[in-house]
Structure formats: C-alpha cells, structure tokens
C-alpha positions as a printed Julia matrix, in Angstrom:
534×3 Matrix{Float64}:
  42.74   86.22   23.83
  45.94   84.73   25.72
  46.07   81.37   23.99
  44.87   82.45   20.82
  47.21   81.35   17.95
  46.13   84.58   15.9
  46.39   87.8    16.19
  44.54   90.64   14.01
  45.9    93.66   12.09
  42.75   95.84   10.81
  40.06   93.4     9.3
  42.89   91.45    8.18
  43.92   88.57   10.14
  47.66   86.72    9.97
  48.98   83.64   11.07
  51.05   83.73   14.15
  54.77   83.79   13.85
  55.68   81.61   16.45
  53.07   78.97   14.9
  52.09   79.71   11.69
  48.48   79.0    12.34
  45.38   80.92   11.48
  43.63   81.38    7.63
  45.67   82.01    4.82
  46.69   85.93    3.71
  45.07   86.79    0.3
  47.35   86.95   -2.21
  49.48   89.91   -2.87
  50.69   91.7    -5.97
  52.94   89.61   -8.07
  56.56   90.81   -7.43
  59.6    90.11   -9.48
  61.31   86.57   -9.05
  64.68   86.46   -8.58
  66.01   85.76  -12.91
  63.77   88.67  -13.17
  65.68   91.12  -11.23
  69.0    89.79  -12.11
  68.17   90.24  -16.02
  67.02   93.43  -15.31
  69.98   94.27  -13.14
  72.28   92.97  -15.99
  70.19   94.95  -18.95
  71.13   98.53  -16.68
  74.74   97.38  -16.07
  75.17   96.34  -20.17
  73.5    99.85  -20.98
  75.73  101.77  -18.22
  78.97  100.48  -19.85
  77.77  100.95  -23.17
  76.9   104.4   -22.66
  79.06  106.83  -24.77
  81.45  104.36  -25.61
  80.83  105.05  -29.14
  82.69  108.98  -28.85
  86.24  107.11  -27.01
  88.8   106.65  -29.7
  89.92  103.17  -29.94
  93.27  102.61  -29.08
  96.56  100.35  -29.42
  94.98   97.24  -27.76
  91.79   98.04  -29.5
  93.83   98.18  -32.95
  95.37   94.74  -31.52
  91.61   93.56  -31.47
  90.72   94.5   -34.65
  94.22   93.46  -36.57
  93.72   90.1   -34.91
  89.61   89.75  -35.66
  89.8    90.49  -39.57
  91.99   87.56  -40.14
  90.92   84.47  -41.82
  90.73   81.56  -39.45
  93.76   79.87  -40.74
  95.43   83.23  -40.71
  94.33   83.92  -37.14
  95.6    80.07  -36.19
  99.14   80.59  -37.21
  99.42   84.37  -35.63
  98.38   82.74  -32.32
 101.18   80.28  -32.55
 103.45   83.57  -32.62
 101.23   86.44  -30.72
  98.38   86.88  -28.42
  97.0    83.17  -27.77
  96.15   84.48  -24.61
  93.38   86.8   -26.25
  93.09   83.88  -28.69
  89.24   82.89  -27.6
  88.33   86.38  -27.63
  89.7    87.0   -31.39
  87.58   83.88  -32.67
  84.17   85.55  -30.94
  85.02   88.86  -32.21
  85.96   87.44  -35.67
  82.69   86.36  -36.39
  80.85   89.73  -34.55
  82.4    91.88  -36.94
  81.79   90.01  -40.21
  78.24   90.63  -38.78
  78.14   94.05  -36.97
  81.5    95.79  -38.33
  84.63   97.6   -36.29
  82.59  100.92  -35.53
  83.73  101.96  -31.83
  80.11  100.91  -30.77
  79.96   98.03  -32.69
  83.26   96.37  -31.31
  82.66   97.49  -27.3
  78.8    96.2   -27.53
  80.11   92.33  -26.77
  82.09   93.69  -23.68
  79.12   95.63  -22.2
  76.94   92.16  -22.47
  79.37   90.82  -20.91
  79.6    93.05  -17.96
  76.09   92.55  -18.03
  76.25   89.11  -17.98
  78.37   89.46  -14.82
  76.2    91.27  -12.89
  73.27   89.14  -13.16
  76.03   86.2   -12.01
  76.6    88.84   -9.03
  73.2    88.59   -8.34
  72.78   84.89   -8.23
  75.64   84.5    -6.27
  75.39   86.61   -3.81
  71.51   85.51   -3.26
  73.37   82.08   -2.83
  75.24   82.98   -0.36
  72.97   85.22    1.45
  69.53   86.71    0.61
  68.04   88.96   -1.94
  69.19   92.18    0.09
  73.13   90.96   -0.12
  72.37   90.44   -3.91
  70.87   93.78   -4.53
  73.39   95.87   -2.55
  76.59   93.64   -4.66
  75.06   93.94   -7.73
  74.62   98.04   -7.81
  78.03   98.1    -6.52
  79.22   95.71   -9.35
  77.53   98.14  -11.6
  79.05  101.12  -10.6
  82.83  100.6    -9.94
  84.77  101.88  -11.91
  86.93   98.4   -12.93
  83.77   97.42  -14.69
  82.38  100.34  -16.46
  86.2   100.22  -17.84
  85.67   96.98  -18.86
  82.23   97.02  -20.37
  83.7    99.89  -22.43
  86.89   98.21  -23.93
  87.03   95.88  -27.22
  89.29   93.23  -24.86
  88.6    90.22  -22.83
  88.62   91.55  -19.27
  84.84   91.62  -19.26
  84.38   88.04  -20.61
  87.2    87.07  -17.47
  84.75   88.47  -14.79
  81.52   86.86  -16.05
  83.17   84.01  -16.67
  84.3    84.11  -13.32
  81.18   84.74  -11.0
  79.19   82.06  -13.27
  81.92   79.71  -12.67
  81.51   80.02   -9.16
  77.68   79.79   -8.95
  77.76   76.48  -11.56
  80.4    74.93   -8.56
  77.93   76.15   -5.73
  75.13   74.04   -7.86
  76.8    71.11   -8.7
  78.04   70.71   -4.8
  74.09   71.1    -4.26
  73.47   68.91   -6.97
  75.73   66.26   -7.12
  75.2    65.29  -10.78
  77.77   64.02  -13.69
  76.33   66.92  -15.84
  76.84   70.21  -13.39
  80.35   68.68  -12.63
  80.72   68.74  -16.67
  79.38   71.94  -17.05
  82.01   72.92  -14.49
  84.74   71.39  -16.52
  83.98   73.14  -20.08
  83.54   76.64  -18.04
  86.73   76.29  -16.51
  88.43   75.91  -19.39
  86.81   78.51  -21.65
  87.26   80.88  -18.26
  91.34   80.38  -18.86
  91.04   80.33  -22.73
  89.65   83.85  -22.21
  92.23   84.5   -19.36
  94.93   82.74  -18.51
  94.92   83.79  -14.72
  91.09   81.82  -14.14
  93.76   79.46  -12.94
  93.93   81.06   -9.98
  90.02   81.13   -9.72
  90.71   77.38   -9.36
  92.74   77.67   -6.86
  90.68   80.16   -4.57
  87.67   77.54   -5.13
  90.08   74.54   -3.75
  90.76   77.18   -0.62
  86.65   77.41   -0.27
  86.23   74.01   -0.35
  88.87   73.04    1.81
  87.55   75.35    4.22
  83.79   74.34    3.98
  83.21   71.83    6.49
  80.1    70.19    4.86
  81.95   69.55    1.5
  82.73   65.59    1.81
  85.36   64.08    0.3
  84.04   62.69   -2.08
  82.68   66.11   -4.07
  86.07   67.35   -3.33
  87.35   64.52   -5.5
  84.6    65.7    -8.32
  86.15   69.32   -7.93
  89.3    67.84   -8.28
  88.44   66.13  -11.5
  86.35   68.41  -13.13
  88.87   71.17  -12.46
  91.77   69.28  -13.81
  89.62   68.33  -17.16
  88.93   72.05  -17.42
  92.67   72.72  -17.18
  93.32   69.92  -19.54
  91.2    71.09  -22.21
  92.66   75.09  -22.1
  96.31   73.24  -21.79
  97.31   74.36  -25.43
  96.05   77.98  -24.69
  98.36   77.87  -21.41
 101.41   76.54  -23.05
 101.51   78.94  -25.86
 100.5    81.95  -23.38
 103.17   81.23  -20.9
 106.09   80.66  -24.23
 104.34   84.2   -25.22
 104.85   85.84  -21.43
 106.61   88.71  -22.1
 103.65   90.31  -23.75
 101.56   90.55  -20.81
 104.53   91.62  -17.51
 104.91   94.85  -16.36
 108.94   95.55  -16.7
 108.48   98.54  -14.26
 107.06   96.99  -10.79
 107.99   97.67   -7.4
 106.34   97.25   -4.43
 104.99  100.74   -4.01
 103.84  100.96   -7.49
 102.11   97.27   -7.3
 100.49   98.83   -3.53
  99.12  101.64   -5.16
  97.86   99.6    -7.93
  95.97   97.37   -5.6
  94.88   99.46   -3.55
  93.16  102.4    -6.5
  93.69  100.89   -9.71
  92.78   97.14   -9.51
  89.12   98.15   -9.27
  88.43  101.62   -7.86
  90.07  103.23  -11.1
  89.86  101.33  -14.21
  92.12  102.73  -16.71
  91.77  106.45  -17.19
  93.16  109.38  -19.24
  96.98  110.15  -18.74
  96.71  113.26  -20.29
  94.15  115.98  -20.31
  93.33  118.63  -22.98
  91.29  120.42  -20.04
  93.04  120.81  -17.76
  94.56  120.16  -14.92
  90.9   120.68  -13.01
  89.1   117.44  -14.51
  92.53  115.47  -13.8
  92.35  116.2   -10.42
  88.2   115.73  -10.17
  88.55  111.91  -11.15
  92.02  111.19   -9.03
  90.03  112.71   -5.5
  87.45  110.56   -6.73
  89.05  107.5    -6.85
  91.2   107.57   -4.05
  88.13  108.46   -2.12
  86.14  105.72   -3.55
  88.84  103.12   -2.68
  89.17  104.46    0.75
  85.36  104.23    1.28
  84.99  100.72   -0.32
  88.19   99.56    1.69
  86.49  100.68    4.88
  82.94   99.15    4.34
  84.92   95.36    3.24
  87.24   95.91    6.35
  83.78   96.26    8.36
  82.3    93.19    7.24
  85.4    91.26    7.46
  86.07   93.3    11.22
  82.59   92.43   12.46
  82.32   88.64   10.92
  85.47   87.73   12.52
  84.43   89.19   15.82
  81.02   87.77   16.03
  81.87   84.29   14.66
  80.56   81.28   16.98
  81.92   78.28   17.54
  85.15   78.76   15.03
  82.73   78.91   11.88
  82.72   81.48    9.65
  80.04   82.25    7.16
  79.71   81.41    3.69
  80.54   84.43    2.0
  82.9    85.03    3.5
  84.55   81.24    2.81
  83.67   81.89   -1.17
  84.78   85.49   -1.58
  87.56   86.59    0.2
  90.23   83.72   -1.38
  88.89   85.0    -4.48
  89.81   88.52   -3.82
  92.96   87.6    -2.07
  94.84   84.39   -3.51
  95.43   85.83   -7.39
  95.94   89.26   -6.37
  98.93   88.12   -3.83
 100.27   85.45   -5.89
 100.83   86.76   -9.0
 101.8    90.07   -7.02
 104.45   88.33   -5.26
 105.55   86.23   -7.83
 105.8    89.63  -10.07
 107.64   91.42   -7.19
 110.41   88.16   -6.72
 110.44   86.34   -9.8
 109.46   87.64  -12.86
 106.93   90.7   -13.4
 103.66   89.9   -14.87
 101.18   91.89  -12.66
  98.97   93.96  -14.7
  95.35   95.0   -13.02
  93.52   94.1   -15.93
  94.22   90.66  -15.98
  92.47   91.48  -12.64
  89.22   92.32  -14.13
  87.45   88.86  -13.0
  88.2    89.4    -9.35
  85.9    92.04   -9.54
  82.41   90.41   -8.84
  83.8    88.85   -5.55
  85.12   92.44   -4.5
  82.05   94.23   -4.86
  80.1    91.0    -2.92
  82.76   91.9    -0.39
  81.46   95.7    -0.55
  77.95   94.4    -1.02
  78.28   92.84    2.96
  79.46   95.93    4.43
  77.14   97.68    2.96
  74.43   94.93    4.2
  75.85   94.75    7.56
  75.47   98.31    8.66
  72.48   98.66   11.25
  70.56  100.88   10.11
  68.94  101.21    6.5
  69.76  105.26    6.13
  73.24  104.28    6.56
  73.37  101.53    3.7
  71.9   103.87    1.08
  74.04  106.91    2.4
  77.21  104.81    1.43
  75.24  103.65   -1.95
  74.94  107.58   -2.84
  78.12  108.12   -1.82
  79.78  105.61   -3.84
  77.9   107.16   -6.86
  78.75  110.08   -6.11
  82.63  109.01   -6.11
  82.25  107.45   -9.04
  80.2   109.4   -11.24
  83.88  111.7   -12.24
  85.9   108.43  -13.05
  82.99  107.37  -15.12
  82.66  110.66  -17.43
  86.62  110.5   -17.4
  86.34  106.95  -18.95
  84.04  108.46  -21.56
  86.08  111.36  -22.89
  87.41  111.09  -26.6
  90.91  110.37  -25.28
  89.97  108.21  -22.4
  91.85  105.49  -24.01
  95.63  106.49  -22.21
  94.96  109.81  -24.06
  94.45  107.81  -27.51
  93.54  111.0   -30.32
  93.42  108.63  -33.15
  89.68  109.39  -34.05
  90.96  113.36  -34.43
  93.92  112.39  -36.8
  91.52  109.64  -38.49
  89.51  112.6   -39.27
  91.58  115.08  -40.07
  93.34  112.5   -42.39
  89.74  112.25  -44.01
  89.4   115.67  -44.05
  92.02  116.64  -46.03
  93.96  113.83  -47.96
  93.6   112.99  -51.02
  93.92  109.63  -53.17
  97.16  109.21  -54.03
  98.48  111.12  -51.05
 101.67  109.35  -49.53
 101.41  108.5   -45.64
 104.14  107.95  -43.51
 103.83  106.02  -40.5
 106.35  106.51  -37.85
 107.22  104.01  -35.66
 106.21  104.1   -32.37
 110.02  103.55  -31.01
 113.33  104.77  -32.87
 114.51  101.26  -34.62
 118.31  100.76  -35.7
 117.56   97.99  -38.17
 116.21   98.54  -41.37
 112.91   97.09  -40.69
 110.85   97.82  -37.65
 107.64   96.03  -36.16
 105.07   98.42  -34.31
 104.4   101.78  -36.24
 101.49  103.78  -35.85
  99.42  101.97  -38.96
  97.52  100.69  -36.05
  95.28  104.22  -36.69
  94.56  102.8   -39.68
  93.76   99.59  -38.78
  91.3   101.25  -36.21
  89.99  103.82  -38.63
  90.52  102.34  -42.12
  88.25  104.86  -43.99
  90.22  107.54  -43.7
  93.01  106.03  -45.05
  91.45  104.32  -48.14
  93.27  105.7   -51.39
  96.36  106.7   -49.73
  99.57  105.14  -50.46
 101.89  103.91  -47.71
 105.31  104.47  -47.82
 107.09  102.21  -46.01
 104.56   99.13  -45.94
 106.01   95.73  -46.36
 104.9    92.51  -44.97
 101.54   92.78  -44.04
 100.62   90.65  -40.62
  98.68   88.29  -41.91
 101.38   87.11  -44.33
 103.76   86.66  -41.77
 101.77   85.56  -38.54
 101.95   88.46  -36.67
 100.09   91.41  -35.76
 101.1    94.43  -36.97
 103.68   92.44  -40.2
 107.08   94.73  -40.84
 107.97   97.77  -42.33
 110.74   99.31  -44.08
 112.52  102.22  -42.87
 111.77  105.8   -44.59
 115.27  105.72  -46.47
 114.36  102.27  -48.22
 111.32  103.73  -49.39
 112.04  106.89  -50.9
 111.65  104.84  -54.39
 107.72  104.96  -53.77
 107.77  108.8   -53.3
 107.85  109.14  -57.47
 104.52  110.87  -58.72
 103.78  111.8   -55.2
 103.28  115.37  -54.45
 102.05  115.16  -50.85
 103.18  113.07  -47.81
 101.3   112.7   -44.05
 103.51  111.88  -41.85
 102.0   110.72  -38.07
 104.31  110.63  -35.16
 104.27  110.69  -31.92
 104.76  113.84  -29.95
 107.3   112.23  -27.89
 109.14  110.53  -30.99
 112.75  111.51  -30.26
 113.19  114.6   -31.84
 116.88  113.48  -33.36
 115.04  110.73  -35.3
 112.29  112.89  -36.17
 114.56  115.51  -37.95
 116.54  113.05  -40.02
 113.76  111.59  -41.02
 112.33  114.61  -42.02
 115.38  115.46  -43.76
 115.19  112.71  -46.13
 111.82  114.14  -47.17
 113.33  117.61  -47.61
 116.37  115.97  -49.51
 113.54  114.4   -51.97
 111.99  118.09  -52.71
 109.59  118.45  -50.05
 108.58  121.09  -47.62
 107.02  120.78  -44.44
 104.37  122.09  -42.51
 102.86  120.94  -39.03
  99.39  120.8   -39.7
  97.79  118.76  -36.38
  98.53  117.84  -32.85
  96.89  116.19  -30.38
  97.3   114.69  -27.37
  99.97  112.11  -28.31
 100.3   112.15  -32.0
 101.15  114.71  -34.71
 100.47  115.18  -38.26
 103.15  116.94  -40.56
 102.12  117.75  -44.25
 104.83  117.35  -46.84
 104.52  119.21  -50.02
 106.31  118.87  -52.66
C-alpha cells in the first residue's frame, strides 16, 4: 500500500530504505571481514614476489647484502661507521635471518616478499580508510601487480621494507588523529624512525603527511602540534642513521642525471618498470616484449590517475577536495620532485629505488581511477589490461640474469664444476686500478656463491672487509701476488667482458711470463672465465 513503510521482494520482506523500518533480514552467509581480506591479499602478493626468485642470480647489491649480514655485530657496527649505514637496519634483520635460514637466493629474498606482502595488506587498510572496501580492493591488486613491487619483493635490499613501512606509517597517523591517544602518537614516533633507519628518504614521507594535514580542514591545532612532536621524536631517534648516511652520500647519487633521463625515469622506471635485464641472451624479441610492455603500462596507469585527479578536481564542491586525494597525491608528488630537483640543481642523488615506498600511494592513485570509471566492465577491462601489460616485465624480472644481466650463478657453477682444491682464482677488478691495491673486484661471486669457491686459493686476497670496516676489504694487484702462484698448476681468472682489453692482456701476460697458458673456457652475459694451465 501507499504509506506502507515496507515493501516485499518474493516471500522475503526488507526494511524500507528511506526508513529502515519493517522485520529484520535473516542472516546471511558469513563473509570475510576486512583483516581477513587484507591478510589474504598480502599472503598472494608475498607468494607473487616470491615466485621464481630462487632461479635469478644474485647480484652486486645482493653480494653487498650478504658481505654486510655475515659480520659479527661489532664487525657490522664499525663497517657502518665507514659504508652503507643507510642499509644499516636492514643488515641487522638480515644478520640474524641468515644465521637461521642461510644465503640461498630463496632464503635471502623470502624477508622482502613478506614485506611486499606486508605492504599490500597496509594498501588495503588504507585505502578502506579513505574510501570503501571497493577503493581497497581495486589498490591493492594494482599494488600487487606493478612491476616496482614484484621487483622489490624479489630483491635481498630494503626497498620493500621502505614501502610497508610507508603505507603503515600512514594508516598508524590516520588512527592516532582518530584516536587522539599518547600511545598511537608513540607508535607514530618509533615507526617514523625505523621507516628512515630503513630509508633515509621516509623523511620526505614526513613531509607529504605535514602537506595532508595542513590541508585537512578538520585537523585542529592541537593534533597538528602532536604530529609535530611525534614526527620530530621519530627524526630524533633515526638522527645517527641520517648523519652517517648523508657523510656516506656519494654511495647512493646518480653521477649521470639530466632532465630527460630523470623524465623518463619517472615516468617508466619509478614504478611501471622495476629494474630489468640490460642484456638479453634471447634476443632482441623478449627485450622488446617487456619495454612495449612497460611503456604501455605507464601510459595506461598515467591515464586512469590523470582521470581521477581530472574528474575530482572538476566535480569538487564548495573548494573541498576529498580525502584521498589530500593523503595520496603529496605522497606521490613531494619526494619524487624534491629530491628530483634537488638532484637536477644541486647535487645528484635520484635513484628510483629509493622510490620504492612511494609505491602504495601510486597504485591508491591507480586504484581511484580505476574505481571512478562508470561502469563495472570498464574497471575490470583496465584490471586485465594492466595484467596483461605486466605479465612480460614480470617473467623478465624472473630470468636467471634479471639482476642487470648478473650470470654469477653460471660462473658459480661452472667454477664448481670444474675446479679443483688447490686451484688458484683470480679475481679481476671490476675497474682498471693504477695503485697497487684496489677495492671492488669480482670476489663478490664468491661472497654470493661461496660453495663453489671453497678449496680454492685466491691470489690476490689481502685485507678481508671485516678486518678493515669495509665491505668488500682490499686486494693486491696480480704482479704483487705472483709469489702465491708456487705449487699452483691451474689459475681461474673472472673478468668482466668489458674489462679493458689493454689491462686484460698485461695481466694475462704476467701469467704467461710465470709458465702458464691460457684458454677461454666460459662467457656469459657480463663475465668471463679464462683457465690458466700451467
């Protein structure tokens, strides 16, 4: 009837929307709450980055890792004084994992896939913060799939820990501006300063927040003042990790930026890309496959955030724009321009891993686009597409040499293969050194894969890292260590392909001049193995 307050559907009869009266509907099947489907979101996200890891070689930064991990913790305390106290945090947790799990490939990437997993359940949360279960699902997948974080998830580094340390930072601010409380506003504090312990540029997380809350008109002051505090303790606290970083800066800038290279990065790279193979035994054809893809990913994600920021700026009432918008966008923005422009005009340290914990805000920015189309065909036509894109970057991130072409697990093996104990090994330094002594050779190979190596005598080995408080320690040039050659019979020597070849044939001379024939035996991608008989 007219004034009824119910209206019937079948034998089933519901309360009216406009009033909410009528007899209660029986209760439906339980569905999954809300930690429920962000654990489970995080569990497919850990598993996706995990995936295959274990058949990537490990590489240089990898070795870094590892070299840095297997030191004693006094050891470890005086080589951050000199080296890496940006990564510092991260070589204390990993210390500690691989006294329990080892330095297998699997075994040292697991921690970064929990973390990426770890970061997409913060996704989650956040964006059902901001706005509603359906902006959470759609940024979550999307965190999932690009390409930035399978990268991540799939690297024995930090970036991972940066970007769930990030999105949880940002949803323990959202609850202690709900909650008001001494103890959130703590928990805020020790966050923020393990975030910049883990990476240095969470300072500019800081920042973006101050921009949000600045901008949010129902902040008060006085919660701004409990930001204020709680962010400066949590700066505070990481001080020492800042001060030695910054004294250490040159380790982390990019000596070859320009504006074009730093667009290009931005705009592929920073999170459509990841870091892929620069060269490829395949071919030309798989190369190509994983480029198209990622410049066509970027351009579709770069569409579908320019569509929710196009559209929310359009339809905004009364000057007020919505919440996700005021928490995500100065997190995407503000460290990607500053330390962009401060790279560009001052001094270079842009790098778009130290980018990694912008992520979750970008794909929450993806997530709305995605949200805000009209019609629900369209949303999960973009979904599939974006798989689709990024299904080639992801198998090219899981190739043996995804690692910048790294081939270290084929020479590791073919070491194992065929040396013998008491076989001399000669490693090459990475760059041509005048002096005597020379920092960075390739014994990082067998600091990734020590197996291998086991038995075998090094030539020009001299002050291991740990007795010197730094990474990789010194080594003597081949001509000072022709001494140790004496009942030797055979020598490895690894170089690099692109070792100048002037170098390489005087060194190879002095092997010759101390009875020894040669005899290229292996080459990969970017190193070679020559076999020295005597």
């Amino acid at each position: 009837m007219h004034g009824s307050a119910e209206h019937t559907t079948g034998s089933q009869t519901l309360p009216d929307p406009a009033t909410g009266s009528g007899p209660p509907i029986p209760p439906r099947r339980a569905q999954l709450g809300d930690g429920s489907r962000a654990a489970l979101l995080g569990v497919f996200a850990a598993t996706l980055a995990l995936a295959g890891s274990w058949n990537v070689s490990l590489w240089t930064d990898e070795a870094a890792t590892i070299a840095g991990a297997r030191r004693t913790l006094p050891e470890l305390w005086r080589m951050l004084q000199n080296v890496d106290a940006v990564h510092g945090l991260y070589y204390l947790l990993m210390h500690f994992w691989i006294d329990l799990f080892g330095q297998s490939a699997l075994s040292l990437r697991m921690p970064s896939a929990l973390a990426i997993g770890a970061g997409t359940a913060g996704v989650y949360v956040l964006a059902r913060r901001l706005d509603g279960r359906q902006l959470a699902l759609w940024s979550a997948l999307v965190f999932v799939l690009l390409p930035r974080a399978t990268w991540a998830g799939m690297e024995a580094r930090s970036f991972s820990f940066s970007a769930a340390a990030a999105v949880w930072l940002t949803v323990v601010l959202m609850v202690a501006l709900q909650r008001a409380t001494a103890w959130w506003w703590a928990a805020y504090a020790a966050l923020a300063a393990a975030a910049i312990a883990f990476n240095l540029y969470l300072v500019l997380l800081l920042a973006a927040h101050a921009v949000t809350l600045l901008a949010l008109r129902e902040v008060s002051w006085r919660l701004r003042f409990s930001w204020v505090m709680a962010a400066g303790l949590g700066t505070l606290a990481s001080a020492p990790v800042v001060y030695l970083s910054l004294r250490q800066g040159g380790q982390i800038s990019d000596q070859d930026l320009g504006w074009t290279r730093w667009a290009r990065n931005v705009v592929i790279n920073q999170w459509f890309l990841g870091d892929t193979p620069t060269t490829e035994p395949d071919g030309a054809g798989i190369s190509q496959l994983w480029v198209i893809s990622a410049v066509a990913l970027a351009a579709l994600c770069w569409l579908l955030m320019a569509f929710a920021l196009g559209r929310t700026l359009k339809s905004r009432r009364s000057g007020l724009l919505p919440r996700w918008f005021l928490w995500v966008v100065p997190q995407v923005l503000l460290p990607t321009l500053i330390i962009g422009c401060y790279s560009l005009l001052v001094h270079p340290m842009y790098n778009p891993r130290y980018l990694t914990f912008s992520t979750p805000a970008v794909a929450v920015l993806i997530g709305v686009g995605l949200w805000l189309l009209p019609h629900y065909w369209q949303r999960l036509a973009a979904l599939v597409l974006i798989v689709l894109f990024t299904v080639p970057i992801y198998l090219s991130q899981r190739q043996v040499q995804a690692k910048s072409g790294a081939d270290w697990v084929e020479a590791a093996d073919f070491i194992g293969a065929y040396a013998r104990p008491g076989d001399g090994v000669y490693f090459s330094p990475r760059y041509p050194s005048p002096d005597a002594t020379t920092r960075l050779t390739l014994r990082r190979i067998a600091v990734a894969y020590p197996k291998p190596f086991a038995g075998l005598r090094d030539l020009t080995a001299d002050i291991p890292g740990a007795a010197d408080g730094t990474l990789d320690g010194s080594s003597n040039s081949l001509g000072r260590s022709l001494d140790r050659l004496e009942r030797i019979d055979k020598v490895w020597v690894i170089r690099r392909v692109d070792y100048p070849a002037g170098f390489a044939r005087a060194d190879d001379r002095l092997l010759q001049d101390a009875g020894f024939h040669s005899t290229v035996v292996w080459t990969g991608s970017l190193n070679t193995i020559v076999e020295f008989t005597r």
